[in-house]
FIFIGU-977216 format. One line per 8 residues: number of its first residue (from 1); for each residue x, y, z of C-alpha. Coordinates in pm, whole numbers, plus 32768, in hexadecimal, padded with zeros to 4 digits. Layout:
NUM	X:Y:Z ~ ...
END
This chain:
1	7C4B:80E3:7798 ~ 7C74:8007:78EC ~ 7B88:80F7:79A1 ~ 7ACF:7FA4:79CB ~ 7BEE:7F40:7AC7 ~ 7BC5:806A:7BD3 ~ 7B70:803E:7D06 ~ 7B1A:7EED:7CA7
9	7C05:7DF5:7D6A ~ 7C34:7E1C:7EDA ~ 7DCF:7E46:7F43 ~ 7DE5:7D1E:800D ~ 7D8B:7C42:7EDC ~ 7E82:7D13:7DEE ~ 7F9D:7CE5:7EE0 ~ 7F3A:7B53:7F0E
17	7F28:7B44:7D8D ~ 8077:7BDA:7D60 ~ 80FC:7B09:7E81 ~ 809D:79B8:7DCA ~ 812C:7A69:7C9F ~ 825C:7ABD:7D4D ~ 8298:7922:7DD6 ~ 8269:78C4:7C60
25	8398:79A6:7BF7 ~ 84E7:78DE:7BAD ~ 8603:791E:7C9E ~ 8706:7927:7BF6 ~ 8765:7A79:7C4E ~ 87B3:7A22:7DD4 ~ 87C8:7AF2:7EDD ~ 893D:7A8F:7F0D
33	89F3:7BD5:7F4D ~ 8941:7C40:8041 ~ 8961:7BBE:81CF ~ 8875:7ABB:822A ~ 8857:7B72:837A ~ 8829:7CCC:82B5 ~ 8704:7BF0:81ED ~ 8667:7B8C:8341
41	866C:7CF0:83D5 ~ 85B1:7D5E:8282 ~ 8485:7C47:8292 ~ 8491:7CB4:8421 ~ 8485:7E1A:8408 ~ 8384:7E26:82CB ~ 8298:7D30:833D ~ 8292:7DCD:84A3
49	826F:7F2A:840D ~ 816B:7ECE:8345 ~ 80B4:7E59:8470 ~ 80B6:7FB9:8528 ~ 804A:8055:83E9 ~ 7F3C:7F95:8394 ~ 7EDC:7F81:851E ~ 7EF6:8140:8533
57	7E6F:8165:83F4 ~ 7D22:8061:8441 ~ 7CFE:8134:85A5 ~ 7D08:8288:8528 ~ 7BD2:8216:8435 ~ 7B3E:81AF:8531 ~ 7B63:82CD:861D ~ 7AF5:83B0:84F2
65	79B3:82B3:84C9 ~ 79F5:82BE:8354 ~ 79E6:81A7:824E ~ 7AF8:80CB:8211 ~ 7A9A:8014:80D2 ~ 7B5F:80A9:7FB7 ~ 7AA0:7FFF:7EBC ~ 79A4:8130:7F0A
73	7A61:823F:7F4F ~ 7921:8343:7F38 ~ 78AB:82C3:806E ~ 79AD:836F:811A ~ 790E:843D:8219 ~ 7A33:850C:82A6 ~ 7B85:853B:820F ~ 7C8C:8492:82FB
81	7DFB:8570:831C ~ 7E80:8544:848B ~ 7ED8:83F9:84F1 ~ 7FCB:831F:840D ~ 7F2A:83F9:8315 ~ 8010:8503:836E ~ 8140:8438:82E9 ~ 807A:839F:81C3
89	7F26:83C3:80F9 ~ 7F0E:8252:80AB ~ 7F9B:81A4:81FB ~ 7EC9:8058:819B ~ 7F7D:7FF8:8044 ~ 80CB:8088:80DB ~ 807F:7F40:81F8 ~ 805A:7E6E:80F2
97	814B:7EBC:8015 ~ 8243:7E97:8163 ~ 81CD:7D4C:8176 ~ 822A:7CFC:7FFB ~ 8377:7D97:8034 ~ 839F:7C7D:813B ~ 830A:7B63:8071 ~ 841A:7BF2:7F30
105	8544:7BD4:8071 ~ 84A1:7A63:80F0 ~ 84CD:79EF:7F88 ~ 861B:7A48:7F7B ~ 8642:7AD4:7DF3 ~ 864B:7C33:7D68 ~ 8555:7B95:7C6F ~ 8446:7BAC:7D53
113	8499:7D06:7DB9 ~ 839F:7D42:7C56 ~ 8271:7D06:7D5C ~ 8289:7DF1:7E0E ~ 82BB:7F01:7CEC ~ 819A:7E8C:7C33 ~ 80C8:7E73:7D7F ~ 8118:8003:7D85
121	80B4:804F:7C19 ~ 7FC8:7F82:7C44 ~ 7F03:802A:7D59 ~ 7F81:819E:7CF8 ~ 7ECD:8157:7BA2 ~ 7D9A:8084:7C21 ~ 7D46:810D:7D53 ~ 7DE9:821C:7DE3
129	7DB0:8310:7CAC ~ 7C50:82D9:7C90 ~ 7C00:82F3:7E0C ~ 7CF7:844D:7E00 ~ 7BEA:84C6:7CCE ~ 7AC9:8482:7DD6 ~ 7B58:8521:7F00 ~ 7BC2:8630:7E26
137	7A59:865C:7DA8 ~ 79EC:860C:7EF5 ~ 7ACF:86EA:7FEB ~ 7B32:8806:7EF3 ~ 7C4C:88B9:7F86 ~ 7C79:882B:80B7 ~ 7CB4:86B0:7FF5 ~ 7DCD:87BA:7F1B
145	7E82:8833:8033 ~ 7E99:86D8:80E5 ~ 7F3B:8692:7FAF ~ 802D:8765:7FA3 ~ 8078:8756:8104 ~ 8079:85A6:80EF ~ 814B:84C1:801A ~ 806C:83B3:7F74
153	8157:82AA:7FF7 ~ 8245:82FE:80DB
END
């Protein structure tokens, strides 16, 4: 029925759209039982893990000389498992979904917490499903044991 929708929108503008959905959210529902410094660490440690997973998983496709663009996953010319990939098939979304994780602990409400979750159904639904179907197609078993070996997350 939303076939229409996969593939479609790149991450980066999913996560932005979700972000300015996110500031729009009332906050009502602050943050107030939890540290301010335990809040801090949170935006520090996401935002600077989401840098070193974006950054590992960008180099190992580039080492592998494969495409990046997931809006055409069938141009995939080698399927990537060392790396970051060893910890995680889809190391790109998991950086930005850090980086939403941050944005929900910067704004300072549980409310906004919803970003991030819809940001992963999202993506599971829109993208990473239908580029699983072509690498499954694509790689056969090899794409089925990754799989089984590799979380889709983390």
């Amino acid at each position: 029925m939303m076939r229409f929708l996969e593939t479609r929108i790149p991450a980066p503008f999913v996560a932005i759209a979700i972000a300015v959905g996110m500031w729009c959210l009332p906050r009502e529902q602050a943050m107030t039982d939890v540290a301010e410094s335990l809040r801090l660490a949170t935006i520090d440690l996401s935002m600077n893990l989401s840098a070193v997973v974006a950054l590992a998983a960008f180099l190992t496709f580039w080492r592998a000389r494969t495409t990046i663009n997931p809006l055409q996953p069938e141009r995939a010319s080698v399927l990537v498992t060392h790396g970051i990939y060893r910890f995680t098939r889809n190391p790109m979304y998991l950086s930005l979904l850090l980086l939403l994780v941050a944005y929900a602990s910067h704004l300072g409400s549980w409310v906004a917490f919803a970003g991030p979750t819809a940001y992963v159904a999202y993506i599971t639904r829109f993208q990473i499903l239908p580029e699983e179907r072509v690498l499954a197609a694509k790689f056969g078993d090899e794409f089925a044991a990754y799989r089984r070996r590799v979380r889709r997350w983390i």
